[in-house]
C-alpha positions as CSV (number, residue, x, y, z in Angstrom):
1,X,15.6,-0.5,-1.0
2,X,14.9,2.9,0.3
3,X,13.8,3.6,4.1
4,X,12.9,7.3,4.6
5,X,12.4,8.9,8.3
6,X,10.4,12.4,8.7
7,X,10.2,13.3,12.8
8,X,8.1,16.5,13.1
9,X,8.5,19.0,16.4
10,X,5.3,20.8,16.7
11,X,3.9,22.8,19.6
12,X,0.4,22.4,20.1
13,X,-2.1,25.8,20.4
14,X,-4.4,25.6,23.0
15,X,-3.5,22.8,24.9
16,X,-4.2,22.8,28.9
17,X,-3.6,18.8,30.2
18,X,-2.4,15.5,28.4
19,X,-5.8,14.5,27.3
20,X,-6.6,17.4,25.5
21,X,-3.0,16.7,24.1
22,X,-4.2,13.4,22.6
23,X,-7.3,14.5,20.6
24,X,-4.9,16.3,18.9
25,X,-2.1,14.2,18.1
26,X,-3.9,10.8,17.6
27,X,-6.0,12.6,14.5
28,X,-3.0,13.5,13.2
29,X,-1.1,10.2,13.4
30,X,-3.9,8.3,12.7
31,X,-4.3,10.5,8.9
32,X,-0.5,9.7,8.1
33,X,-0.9,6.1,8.8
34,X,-3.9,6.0,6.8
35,X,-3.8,8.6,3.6
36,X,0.1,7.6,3.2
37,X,0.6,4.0,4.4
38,X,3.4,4.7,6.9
39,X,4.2,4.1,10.3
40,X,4.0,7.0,12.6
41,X,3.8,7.7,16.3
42,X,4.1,10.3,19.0
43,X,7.6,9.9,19.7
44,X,8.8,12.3,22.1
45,X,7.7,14.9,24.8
46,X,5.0,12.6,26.1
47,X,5.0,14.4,29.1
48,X,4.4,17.9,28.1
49,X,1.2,19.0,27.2
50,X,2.2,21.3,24.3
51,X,4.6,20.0,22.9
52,X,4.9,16.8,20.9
53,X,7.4,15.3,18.5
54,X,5.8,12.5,16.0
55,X,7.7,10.4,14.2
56,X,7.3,8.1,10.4
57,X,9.4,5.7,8.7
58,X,8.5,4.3,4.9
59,X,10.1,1.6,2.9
60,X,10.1,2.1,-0.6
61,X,12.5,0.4,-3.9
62,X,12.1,3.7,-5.6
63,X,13.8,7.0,-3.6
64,X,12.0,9.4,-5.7
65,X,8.4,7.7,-4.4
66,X,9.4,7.9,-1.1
67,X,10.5,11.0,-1.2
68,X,7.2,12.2,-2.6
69,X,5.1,10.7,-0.2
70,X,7.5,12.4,2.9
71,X,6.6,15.5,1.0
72,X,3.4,15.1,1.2
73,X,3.6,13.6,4.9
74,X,5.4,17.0,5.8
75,X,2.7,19.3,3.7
76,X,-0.2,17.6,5.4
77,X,1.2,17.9,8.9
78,X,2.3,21.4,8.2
79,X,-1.1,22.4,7.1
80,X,-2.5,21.4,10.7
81,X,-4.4,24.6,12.0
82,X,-3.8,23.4,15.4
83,X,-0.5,22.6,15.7
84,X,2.7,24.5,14.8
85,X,5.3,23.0,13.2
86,X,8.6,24.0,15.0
87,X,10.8,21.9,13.0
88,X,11.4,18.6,10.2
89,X,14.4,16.4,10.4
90,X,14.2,13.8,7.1
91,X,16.3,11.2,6.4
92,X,16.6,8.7,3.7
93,X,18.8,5.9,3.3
94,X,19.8,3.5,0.7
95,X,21.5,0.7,-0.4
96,X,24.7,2.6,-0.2
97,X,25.0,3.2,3.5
């Protein structure tokens, strides 16, 4: 069994208040739960309006599957028009840790 974590730092472009804030993350949780089957949420930085850290896990019994998919996690998220993508921290662990 394989668990892989992406969080994602991103500042958000033009971005006044909290709610405006929200259209923009939920959409973007919302495509990662439901194009890749993972569980994702707005993690950290609820309280800035511009900034936002979101946050996935996956389980998977095949690492190179799960690795894919946070690929393709990280390429859709980085592909956001309206956000920028600041930073990725991934980790995977296995049976072995």
């Amino acid at each position: 069994m394989y668990v892989g974590t992406l969080s994602f730092d991103l500042l958000l472009g033009d971005v006044h208040s909290l709610k405006e804030k929200r259209s923009v993350v939920r959409p973007i949780v919302a495509e990662l739960q439901r194009k890749y089957a993972v569980s994702a949420a707005e993690v950290e930085h609820m309280d800035l309006h511009r900034r936002a850290v979101v946050g996935l896990a996956m389980v998977s019994g095949d690492a190179g599957h799960l690795s894919d998919v946070l690929d393709r996690c990280e390429r859709l998220v980085a592909g956001r028009p309206e956000v920028e993508l600041l930073s990725v921290g991934r980790r995977i662990h296995g049976d072995d840790d």
